[in-house]
TINUFI-832555 format. One record per residue: x negated, y negated, z of N, C-alpha, C in turn; residue in three letters. Coordinates in steps of 0.2 Angstrom, whole numbers, plus 5000, padded with zeros to 4 digits. Atoms other than C-alpha are relative to their C-alpha. Layout:
// residues N
XYZXYZXYZALA ...
***
This chain:
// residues 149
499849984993497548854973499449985005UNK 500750034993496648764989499850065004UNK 500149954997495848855000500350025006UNK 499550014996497048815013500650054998UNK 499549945002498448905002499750075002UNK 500249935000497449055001500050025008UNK 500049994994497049055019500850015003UNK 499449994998499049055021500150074997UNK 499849955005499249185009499650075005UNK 500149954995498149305020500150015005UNK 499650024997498949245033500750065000UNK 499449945000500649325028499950074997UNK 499949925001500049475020499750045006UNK 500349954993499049535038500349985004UNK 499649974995500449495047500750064997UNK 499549975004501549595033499650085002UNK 500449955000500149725036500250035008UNK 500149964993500249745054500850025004UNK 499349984998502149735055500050064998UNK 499649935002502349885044499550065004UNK 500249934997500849995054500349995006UNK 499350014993502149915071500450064999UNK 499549985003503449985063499950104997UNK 500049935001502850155056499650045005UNK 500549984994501850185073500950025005UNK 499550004998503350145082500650075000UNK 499649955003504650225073500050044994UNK 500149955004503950345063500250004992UNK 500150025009503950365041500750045000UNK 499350025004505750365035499950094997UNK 500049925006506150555026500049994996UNK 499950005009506350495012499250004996UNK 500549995000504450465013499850055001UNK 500349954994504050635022499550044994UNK 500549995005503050695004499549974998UNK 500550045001501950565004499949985007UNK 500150004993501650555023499249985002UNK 500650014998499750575023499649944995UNK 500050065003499650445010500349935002UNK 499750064995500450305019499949995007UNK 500550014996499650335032499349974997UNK 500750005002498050325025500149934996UNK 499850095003498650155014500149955006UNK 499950054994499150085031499549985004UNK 500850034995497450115041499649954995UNK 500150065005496750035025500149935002UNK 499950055004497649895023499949965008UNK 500350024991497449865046499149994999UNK 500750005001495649885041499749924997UNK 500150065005495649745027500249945004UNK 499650064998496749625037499449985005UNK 500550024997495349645050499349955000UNK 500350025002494049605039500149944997UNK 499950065004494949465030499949945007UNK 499950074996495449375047499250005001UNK 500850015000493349395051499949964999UNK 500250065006492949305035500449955002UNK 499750074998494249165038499749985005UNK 500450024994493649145055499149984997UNK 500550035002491949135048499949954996UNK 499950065003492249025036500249945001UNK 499650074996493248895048499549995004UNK 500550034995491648895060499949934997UNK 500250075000490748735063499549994992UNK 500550035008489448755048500150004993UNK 499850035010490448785034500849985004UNK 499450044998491948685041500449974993UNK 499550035006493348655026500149935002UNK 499750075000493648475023500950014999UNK 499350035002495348435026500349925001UNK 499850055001496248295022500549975005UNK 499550024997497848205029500750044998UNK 499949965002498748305019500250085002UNK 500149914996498148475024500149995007UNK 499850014994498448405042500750005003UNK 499149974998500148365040500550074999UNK 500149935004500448515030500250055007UNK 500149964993499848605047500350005004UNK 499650014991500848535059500750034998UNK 499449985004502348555048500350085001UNK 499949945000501948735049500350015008UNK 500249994993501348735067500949985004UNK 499450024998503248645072500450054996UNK 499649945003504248775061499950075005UNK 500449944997503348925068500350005008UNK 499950014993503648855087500650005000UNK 499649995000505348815084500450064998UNK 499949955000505748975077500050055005UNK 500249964993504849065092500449995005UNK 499450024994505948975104500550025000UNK 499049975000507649015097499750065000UNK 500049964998507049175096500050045009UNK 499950004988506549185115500849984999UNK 499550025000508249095117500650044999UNK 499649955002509249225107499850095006UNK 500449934994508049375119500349975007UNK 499850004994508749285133500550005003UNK 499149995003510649275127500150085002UNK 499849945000510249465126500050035006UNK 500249974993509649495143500549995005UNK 499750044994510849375152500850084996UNK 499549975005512249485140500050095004UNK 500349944998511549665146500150005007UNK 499349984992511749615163500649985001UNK 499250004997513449565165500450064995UNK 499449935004514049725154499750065002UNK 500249934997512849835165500650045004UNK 499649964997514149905175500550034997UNK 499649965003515349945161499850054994UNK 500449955006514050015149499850085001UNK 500349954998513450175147499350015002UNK 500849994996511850225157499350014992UNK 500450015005511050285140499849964994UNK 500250085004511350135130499749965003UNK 500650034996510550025144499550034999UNK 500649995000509150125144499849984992UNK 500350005007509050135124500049924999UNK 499850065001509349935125499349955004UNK 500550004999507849915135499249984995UNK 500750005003506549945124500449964993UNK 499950025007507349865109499749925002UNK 500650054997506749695122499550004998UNK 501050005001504949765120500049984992UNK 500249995006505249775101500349924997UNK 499550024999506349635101499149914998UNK 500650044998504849515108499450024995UNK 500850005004503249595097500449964992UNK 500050025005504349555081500449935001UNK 499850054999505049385087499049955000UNK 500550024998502949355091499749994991UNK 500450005008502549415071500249954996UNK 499550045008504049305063499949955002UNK 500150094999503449145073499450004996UNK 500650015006501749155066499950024995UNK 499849985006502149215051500449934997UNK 499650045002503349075049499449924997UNK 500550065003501848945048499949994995UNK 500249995009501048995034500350014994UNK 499650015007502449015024500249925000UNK 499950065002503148845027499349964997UNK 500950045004501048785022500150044993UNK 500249965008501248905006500749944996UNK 499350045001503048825003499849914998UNK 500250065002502248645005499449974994UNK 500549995006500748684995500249994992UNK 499749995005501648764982500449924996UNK 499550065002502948594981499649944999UNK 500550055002501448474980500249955007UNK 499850074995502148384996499449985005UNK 
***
């Protein structure tokens, strides 16, 4: 495994990490968890903790002095991602936009509290449209890796 993969591979698990303390911040731990509540918590600052410290080390490790050789390969590889991940991004923006333009023209027949509840599903709509584009990279790089392309 290159080092490349691996850097993808942490990649998706700290942003796997930070979706789920999104998500369990946000909207609160499921009932079905409510017995193990302070444990899941606590596994989650954790794992916020670690993603923090990994990206550090990656970032140190990509500085000028220890600079990974990449090849033409690992380069293409990159963009491969870097182009997936945008495209992804955009249709999502795209599809946020479909909702918004959709929202207003049914404001008048709608109910007052589903507009409101429709509201922040935009706010949440945008943070995980922002997770799945960059997230998107690094799988398509692990995906390539993996297939020897």
């Amino acid at each position: 495994m290159s080092r490349q993969e691996v850097y993808a591979w942490a990649s998706v698990w700290s942003s796997l990490a930070v979706t789920l303390f999104y998500v369990l911040t946000m909207f609160g731990i499921p009932g079905v968890f409510e017995p193990i509540k302070d444990n899941i918590i606590e596994v989650v600052i954790v794992l916020v903790f670690v993603d923090l410290v990994a990206q550090t080390i990656i970032t140190l490790q990509q500085s000028k002095s220890l600079r990974i050789e990449k090849d033409e390969r690992d380069l293409q590889i990159e963009a491969q991602g870097f182009r997936v991940g945008y495209y992804f991004f955009v249709g999502a923006i795209a599809l946020l936009m479909g909702h918004v333009f959709t929202m207003h023209a049914i404001e008048s027949f709608a109910d007052p509290e589903f507009l409101a509840s429709m509201r922040f599903v935009v706010m949440h709509y945008l943070v995980f449209a922002l997770v799945a584009g960059t997230t998107a990279k690094p799988i398509v790089q692990i995906i390539h890796y993996r297939r020897g392309a």
